[in-house]
KELOMI-925011 format. One record per residue (C-alpha): residue number from 0; chain; x, y, z. Coordinates in steps of 0.001 Angstrom, whole numbers. Example, Ala and Ser with C-alpha at 12.3 -4.5 7.8 and 13.67 -1.06 7.14 Angstrom:
% residues 2
@k: 0; c: A; east: 12300; north: -4500; up: 7800
@k: 1; c: A; east: 13670; north: -1060; up: 7140
END
This chain:
% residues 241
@k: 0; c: A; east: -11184; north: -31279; up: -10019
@k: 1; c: A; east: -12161; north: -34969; up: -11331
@k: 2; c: A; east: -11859; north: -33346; up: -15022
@k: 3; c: A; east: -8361; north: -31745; up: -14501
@k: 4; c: A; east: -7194; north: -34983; up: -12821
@k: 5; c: A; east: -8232; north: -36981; up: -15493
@k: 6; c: A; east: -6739; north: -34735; up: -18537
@k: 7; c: A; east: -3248; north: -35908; up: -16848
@k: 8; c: A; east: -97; north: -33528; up: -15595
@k: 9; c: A; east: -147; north: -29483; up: -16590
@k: 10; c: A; east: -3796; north: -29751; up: -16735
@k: 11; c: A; east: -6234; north: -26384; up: -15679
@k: 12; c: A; east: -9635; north: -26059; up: -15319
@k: 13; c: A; east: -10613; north: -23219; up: -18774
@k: 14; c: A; east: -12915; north: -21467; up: -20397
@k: 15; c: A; east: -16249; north: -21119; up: -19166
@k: 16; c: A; east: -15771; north: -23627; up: -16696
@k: 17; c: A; east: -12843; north: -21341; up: -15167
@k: 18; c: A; east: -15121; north: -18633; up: -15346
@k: 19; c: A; east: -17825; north: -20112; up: -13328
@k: 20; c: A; east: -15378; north: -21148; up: -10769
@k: 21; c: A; east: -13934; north: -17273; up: -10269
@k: 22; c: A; east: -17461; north: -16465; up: -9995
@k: 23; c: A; east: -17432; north: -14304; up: -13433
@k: 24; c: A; east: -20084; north: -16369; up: -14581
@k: 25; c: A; east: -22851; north: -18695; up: -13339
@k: 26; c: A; east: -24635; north: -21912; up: -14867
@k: 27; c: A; east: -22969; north: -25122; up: -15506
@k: 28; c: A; east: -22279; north: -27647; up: -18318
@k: 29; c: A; east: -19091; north: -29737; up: -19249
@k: 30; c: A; east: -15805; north: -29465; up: -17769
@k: 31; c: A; east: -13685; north: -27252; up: -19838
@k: 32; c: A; east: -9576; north: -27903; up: -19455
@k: 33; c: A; east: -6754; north: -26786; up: -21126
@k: 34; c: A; east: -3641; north: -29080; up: -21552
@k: 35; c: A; east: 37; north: -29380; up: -23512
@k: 36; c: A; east: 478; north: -31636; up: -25284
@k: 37; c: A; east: -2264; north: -34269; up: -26973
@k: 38; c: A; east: -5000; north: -35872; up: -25098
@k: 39; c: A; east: -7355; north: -38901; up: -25768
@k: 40; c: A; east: -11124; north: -36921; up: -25394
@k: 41; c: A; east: -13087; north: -37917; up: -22378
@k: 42; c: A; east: -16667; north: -37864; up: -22368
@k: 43; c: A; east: -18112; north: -35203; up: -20053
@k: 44; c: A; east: -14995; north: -33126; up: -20803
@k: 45; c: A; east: -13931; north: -30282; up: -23076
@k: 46; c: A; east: -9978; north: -30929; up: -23660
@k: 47; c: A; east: -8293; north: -27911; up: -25093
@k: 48; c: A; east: -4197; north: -28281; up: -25907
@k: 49; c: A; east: -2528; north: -25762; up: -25481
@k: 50; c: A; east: 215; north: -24044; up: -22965
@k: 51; c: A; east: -456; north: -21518; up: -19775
@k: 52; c: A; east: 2339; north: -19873; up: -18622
@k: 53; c: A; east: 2746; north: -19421; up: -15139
@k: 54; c: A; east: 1583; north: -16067; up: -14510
@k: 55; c: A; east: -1488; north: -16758; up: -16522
@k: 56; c: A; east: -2325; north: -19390; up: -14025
@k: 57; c: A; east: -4480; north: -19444; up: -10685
@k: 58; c: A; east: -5727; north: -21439; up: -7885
@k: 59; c: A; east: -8459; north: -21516; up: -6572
@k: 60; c: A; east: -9711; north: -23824; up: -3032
@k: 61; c: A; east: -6651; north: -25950; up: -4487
@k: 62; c: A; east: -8686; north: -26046; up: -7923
@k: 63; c: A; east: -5748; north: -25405; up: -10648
@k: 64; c: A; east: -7108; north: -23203; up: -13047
@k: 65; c: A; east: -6449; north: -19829; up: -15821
@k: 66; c: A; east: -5816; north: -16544; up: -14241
@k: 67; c: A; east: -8757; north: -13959; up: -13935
@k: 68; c: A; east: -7752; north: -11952; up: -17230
@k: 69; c: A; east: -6369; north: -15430; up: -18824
@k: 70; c: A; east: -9940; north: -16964; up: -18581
@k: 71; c: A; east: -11447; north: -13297; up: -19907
@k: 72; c: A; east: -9058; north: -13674; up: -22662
@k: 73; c: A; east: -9876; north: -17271; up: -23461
@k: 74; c: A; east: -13816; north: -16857; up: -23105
@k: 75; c: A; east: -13857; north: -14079; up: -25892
@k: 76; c: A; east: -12556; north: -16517; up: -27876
@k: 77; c: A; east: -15324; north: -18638; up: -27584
@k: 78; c: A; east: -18431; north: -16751; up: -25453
@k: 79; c: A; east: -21305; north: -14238; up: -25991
@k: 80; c: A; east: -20004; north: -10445; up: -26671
@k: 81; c: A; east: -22968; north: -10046; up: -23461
@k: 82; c: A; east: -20977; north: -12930; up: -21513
@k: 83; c: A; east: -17509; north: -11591; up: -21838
@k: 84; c: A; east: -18952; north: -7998; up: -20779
@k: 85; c: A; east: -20508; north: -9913; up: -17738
@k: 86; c: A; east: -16830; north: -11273; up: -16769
@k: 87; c: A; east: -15375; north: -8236; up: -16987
@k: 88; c: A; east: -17825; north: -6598; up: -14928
@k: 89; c: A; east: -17722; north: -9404; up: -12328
@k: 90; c: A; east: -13905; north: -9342; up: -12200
@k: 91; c: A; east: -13493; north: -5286; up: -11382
@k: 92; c: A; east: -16970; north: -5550; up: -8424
@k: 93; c: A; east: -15252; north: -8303; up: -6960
@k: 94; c: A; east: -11693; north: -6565; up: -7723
@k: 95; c: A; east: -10387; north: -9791; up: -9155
@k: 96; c: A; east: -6929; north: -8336; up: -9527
@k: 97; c: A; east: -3846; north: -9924; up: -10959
@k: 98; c: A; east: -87; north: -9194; up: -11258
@k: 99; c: A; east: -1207; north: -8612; up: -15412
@k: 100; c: A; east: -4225; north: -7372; up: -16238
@k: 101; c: A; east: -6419; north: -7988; up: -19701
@k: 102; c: A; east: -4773; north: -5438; up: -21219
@k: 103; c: A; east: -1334; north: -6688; up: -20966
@k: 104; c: A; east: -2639; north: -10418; up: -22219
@k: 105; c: A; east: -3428; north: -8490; up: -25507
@k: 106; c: A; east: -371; north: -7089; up: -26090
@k: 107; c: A; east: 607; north: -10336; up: -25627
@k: 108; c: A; east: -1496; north: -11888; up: -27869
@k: 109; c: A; east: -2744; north: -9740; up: -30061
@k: 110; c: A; east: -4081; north: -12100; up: -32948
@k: 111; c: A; east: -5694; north: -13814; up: -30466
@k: 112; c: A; east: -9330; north: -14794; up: -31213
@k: 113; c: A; east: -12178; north: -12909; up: -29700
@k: 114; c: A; east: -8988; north: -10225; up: -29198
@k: 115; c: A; east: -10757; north: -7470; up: -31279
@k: 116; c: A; east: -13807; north: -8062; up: -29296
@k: 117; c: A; east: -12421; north: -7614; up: -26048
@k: 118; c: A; east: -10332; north: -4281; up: -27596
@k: 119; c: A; east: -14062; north: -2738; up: -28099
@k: 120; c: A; east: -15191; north: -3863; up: -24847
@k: 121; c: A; east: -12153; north: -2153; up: -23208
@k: 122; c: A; east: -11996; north: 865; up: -25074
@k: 123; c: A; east: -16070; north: 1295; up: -24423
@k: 124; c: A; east: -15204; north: 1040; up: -20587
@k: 125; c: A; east: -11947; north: 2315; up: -19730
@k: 126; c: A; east: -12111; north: 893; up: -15806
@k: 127; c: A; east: -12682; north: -2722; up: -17500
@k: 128; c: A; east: -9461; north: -4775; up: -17066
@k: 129; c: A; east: -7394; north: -2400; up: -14636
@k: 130; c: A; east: -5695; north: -3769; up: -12178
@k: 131; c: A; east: -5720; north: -2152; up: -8120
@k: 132; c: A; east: -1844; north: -1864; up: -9115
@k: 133; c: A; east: -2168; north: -111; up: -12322
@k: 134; c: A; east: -4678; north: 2354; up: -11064
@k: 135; c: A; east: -2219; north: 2988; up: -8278
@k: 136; c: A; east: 921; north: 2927; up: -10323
@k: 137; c: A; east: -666; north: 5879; up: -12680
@k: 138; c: A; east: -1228; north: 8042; up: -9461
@k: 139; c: A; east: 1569; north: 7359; up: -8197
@k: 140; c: A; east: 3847; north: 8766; up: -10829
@k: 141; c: A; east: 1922; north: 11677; up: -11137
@k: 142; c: A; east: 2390; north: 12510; up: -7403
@k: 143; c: A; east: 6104; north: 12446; up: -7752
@k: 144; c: A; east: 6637; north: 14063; up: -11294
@k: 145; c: A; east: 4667; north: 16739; up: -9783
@k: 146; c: A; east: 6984; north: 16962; up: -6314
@k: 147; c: A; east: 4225; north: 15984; up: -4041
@k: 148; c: A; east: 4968; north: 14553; up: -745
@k: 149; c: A; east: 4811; north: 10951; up: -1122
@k: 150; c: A; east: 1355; north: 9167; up: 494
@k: 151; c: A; east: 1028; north: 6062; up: 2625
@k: 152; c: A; east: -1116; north: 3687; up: -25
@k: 153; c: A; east: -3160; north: 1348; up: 1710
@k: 154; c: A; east: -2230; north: 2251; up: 5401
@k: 155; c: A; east: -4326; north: 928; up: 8036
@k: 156; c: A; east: -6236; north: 3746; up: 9811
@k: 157; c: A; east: -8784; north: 3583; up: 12773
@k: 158; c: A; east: -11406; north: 6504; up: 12963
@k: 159; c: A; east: -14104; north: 6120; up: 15707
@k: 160; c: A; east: -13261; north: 2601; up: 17083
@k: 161; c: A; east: -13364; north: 1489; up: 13131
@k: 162; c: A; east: -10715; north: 159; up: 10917
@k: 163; c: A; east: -9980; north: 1351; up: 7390
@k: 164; c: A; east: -7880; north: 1286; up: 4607
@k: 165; c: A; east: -7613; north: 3958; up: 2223
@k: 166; c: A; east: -6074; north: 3774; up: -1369
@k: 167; c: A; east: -3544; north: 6895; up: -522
@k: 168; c: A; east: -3023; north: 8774; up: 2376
@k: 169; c: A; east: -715; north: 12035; up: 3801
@k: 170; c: A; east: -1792; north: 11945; up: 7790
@k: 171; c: A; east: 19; north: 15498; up: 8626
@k: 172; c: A; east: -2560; north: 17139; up: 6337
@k: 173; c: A; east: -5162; north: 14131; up: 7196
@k: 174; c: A; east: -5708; north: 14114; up: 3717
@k: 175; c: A; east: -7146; north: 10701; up: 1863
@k: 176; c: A; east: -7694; north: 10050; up: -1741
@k: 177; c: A; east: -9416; north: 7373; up: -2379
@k: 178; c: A; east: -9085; north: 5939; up: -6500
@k: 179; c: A; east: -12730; north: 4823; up: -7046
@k: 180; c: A; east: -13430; north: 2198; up: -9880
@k: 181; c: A; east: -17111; north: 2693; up: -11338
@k: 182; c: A; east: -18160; north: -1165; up: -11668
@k: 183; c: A; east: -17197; north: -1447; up: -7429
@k: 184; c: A; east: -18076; north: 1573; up: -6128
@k: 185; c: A; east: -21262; north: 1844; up: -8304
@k: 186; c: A; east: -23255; north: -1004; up: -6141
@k: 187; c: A; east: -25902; north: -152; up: -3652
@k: 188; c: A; east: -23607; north: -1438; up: -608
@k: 189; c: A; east: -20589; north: 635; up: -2317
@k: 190; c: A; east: -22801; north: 3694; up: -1997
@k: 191; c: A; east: -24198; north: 3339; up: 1446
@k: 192; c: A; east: -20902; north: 2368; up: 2844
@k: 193; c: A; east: -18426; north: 5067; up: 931
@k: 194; c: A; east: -20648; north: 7639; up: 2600
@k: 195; c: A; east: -20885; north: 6444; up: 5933
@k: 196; c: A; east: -17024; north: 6387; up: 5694
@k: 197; c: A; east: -16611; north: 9512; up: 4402
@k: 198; c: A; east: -19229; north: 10561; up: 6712
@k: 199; c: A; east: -17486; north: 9368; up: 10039
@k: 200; c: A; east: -13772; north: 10575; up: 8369
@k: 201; c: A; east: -14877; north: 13837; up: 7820
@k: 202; c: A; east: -16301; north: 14013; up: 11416
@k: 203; c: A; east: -12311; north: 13053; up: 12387
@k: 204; c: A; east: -10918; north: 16171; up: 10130
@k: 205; c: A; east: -10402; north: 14181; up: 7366
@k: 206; c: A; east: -10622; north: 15274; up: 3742
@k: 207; c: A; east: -11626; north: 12844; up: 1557
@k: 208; c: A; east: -10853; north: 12687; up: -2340
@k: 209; c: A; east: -12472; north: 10734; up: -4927
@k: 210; c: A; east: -10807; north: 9944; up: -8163
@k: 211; c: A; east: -11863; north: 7405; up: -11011
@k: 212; c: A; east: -9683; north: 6227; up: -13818
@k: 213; c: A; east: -11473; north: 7632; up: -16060
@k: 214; c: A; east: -10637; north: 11339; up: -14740
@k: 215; c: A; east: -7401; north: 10383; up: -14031
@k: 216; c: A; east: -6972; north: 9244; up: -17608
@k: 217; c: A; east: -8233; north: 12329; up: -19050
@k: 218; c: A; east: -7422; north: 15197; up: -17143
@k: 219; c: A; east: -4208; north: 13418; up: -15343
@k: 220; c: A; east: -2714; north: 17211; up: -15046
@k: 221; c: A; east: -6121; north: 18471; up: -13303
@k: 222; c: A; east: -6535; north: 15636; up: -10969
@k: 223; c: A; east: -3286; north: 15934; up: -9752
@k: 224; c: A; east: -2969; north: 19892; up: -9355
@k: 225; c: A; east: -6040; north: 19654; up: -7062
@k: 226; c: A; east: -4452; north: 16923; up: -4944
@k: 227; c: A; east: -1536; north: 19597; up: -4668
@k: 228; c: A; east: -4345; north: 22170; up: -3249
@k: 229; c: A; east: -5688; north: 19926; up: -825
@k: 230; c: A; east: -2267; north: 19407; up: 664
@k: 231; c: A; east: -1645; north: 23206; up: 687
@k: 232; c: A; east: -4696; north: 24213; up: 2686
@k: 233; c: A; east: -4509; north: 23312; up: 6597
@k: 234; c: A; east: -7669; north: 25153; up: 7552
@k: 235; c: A; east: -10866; north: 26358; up: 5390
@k: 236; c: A; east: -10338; north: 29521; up: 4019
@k: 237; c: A; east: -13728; north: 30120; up: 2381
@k: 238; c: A; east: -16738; north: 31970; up: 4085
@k: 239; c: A; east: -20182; north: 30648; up: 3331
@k: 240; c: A; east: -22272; north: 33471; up: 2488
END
């Protein structure tokens, strides 16, 4: 805070230094800001001029600073191809979301340095860089281009004397699909708690759907058809044999 202070009015904390403070990466050195407009060089301070619109901009425990996938952005311009993987990683397990994601940051600046880098990344890892909203969005669409009953997305449900949330629900058919991102749902704690959820919904007559981007991506028309299955059938028909 002393750094961004000091570097005057419009000031934000960048870089790696941003990045540490979102948690994307750890370790410490010297303040990193960005700035409009010219600045006298402090010591104990990186001063970068340049200007941050305001939806590339965060806050964080009152500490001005980049946006999520502004900082990314910024920090393949300058980091480790190993670092900039780490961030990404970081920002989708701790579902860092924003109202634009990294994607839409290169399309704004495609020429950007460290841009082709972060492409590679992306295209390498599909989930990298989604936003909750465009994950959502994608389904979304799908469910009403196909003439689906529209879900309840993030509805608060209590199973058991427990709360949850899940990503999309239809409660006449006490149906849930749940849009699963690998990075989150790929930890140890993910794992042990998806199952005792599905576990205890299931026990309730709940049916329980998981989807990743990456399916939804690829076989959008699939994904979607068995969604309209699931909504079909109110009782098991299959024997076990």
């Amino acid at each position: 805070m002393a750094a961004v202070l000091a570097c005057g009015p419009g000031a934000l904390l960048s870089h790696m230094s941003a990045a540490q403070c979102w948690g994307l990466l750890s370790g410490a050195g010297r303040s990193e800001v960005i700035r409009p407009g010219k600045f006298r060089q402090r010591r104990g301070i990186i001063a970068r001029f340049g200007s941050v619109p305001a939806d590339e901009r965060g806050v964080v425990d009152g500490m001005p600073l980049t946006s999520v996938p502004r900082t990314i952005l910024d920090l393949a311009a300058i980091g480790t191809k190993r670092q900039v993987k780490r961030a990404l990683h970081e920002a989708e397990v701790q579902q860092l979301t924003d109202y634009l994601s990294v994607p839409d940051l290169l399309q704004r600046y495609p020429r950007r340095p460290g841009a082709k880098m972060l492409r590679d990344l992306l295209d390498q890892g599909a989930e990298a860089g989604t936003t909750v909203n465009d994950f959502e969005d994608v389904f979304a669409d799908l469910v009403e281009q196909r003439g689906l009953p529209e879900p309840r997305f993030n509805a608060d449900l209590a199973v058991a004397g427990r709360f949850f949330r899940p990503d999309c629900l239809w409660p006449d058919e006490k149906l849930i699909v749940e849009l699963d991102s690998r990075a989150v749902h790929a930890t140890r704690r993910a794992f042990e708690s998806d199952r005792e959820r599905d576990r205890l919904l299931a026990a309730d007559g709940w049916r329980v759907i998981r989807v990743t981007w990456t399916q939804l991506r690829a076989e959008p028309e699939v994904v979607v058809a068995d969604v309209e299955r699931a909504l079909r059938v109110t009782k098991p028909a299959s024997r076990v044999i």
